[in-house]
N, C-alpha and C positions, 0 to 999 in steps of 0.2 A: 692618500685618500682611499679608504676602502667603501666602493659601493658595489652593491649584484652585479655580477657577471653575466653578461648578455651575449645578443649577435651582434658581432660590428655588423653592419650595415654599410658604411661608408668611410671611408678614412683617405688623409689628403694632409697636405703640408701648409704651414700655415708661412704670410696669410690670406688667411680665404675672406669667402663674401659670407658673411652670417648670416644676413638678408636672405640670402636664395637657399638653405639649408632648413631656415626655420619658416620661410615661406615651403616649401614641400612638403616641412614637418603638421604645420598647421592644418596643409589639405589632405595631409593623409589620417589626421590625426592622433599622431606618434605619440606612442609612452616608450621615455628611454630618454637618453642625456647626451649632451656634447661633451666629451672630455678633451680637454689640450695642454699639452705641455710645451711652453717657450722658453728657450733657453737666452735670458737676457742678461743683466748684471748677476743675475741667481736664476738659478730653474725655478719655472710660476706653474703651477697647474692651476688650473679650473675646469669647473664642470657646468654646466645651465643644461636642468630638468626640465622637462615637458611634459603635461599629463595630458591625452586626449587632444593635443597637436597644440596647448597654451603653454604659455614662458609660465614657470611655478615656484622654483627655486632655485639656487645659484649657490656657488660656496668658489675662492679665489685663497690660496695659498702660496707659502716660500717656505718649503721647508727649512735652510740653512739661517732663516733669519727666527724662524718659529712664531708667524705672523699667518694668523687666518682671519679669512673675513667672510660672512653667511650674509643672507638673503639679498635685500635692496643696495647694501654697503659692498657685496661681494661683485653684482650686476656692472658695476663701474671700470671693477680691476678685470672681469671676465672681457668684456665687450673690448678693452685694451689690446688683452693677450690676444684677440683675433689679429692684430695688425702686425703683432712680433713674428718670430722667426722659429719654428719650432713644426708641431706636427699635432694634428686631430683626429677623432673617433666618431664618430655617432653611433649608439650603438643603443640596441633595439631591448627594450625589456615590458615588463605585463605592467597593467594600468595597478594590480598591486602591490607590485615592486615599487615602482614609483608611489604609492599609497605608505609605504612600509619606510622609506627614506624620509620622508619628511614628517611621518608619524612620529619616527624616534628621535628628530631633530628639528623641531619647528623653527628654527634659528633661519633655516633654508630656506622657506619659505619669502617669495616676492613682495606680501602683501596685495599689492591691485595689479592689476590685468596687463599685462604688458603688450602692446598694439604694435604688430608689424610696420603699419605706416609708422611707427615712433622711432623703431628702432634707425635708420638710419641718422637722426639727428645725434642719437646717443653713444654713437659709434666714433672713436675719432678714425684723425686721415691717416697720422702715425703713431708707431709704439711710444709709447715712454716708461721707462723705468719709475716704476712706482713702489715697489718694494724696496726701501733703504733702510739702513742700521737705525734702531730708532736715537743713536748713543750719539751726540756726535763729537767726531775725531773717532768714532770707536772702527778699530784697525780689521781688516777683512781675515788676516792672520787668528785674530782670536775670535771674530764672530763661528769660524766652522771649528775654533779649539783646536788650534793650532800655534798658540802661541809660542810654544818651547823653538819653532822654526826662526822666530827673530833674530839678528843677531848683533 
């Protein structure tokens, strides 16, 4: 994922409390995003924007499987990857950086208002592995193109 390079601000291992990250975010009213990378069945990144201290846009990926997901559908797999095992950013950018990311990709975009008091219900307790081959029997060998390794 390429977005503006910012100030980290914060960075920490996952997993963390989202809860108390975008509660600080809110009252401070932060522009800039959470980035995290979990290393689970596939490495997952995600990111969840914030403009003006509200949840605004989201985007959830695997690069080895070549599976993205943007806005409301992305909000799902992000809120997961907090519970995985991996490592996070927050990292600080201008309200039109944040203006300029979702301008050229409206896909990001949450739609409605996403409520701190919501998020904890939306949150599960554990990871789970949500990114899988869409193929199935399809061999982990060939999904990263590596099949010539068979034998």
């Amino acid at each position: 994922m390429n977005f503006p390079v910012g100030t980290v601000v914060f960075k920490g291992s996952s997993p963390y409390k989202l809860e108390e990250i975008a509660a600080n975010a809110i009252g401070k009213k932060f522009n800039g995003y959470i980035i995290q990378s979990i290393s689970a069945h596939f490495i997952e990144e995600g990111v969840l924007f914030f403009r003006d201290g509200e949840m605004v846009a989201c985007v959830a990926e695997c690069l080895a499987l070549s599976k993205s997901f943007k806005g409301k559908e992305a909000l799902d797999f992000f809120l997961n990857q907090t519970k995985g095992k991996g490592f996070f950013q927050v990292v600080d950018l201008s309200r039109s950086q944040v203006d300029l990311v979702t301008a050229f990709d409206e896909k990001l975009l949450l739609g409605e208002k996403l409520a701190l008091k919501d998020l904890p219900k939306l949150i599960p307790v554990t990871f789970s592995n949500r990114f899988e081959p869409s193929e199935k029997g399809s061999d982990l060998l060939e999904t990263y193109g590596l099949s010539e390794l068979k034998s």
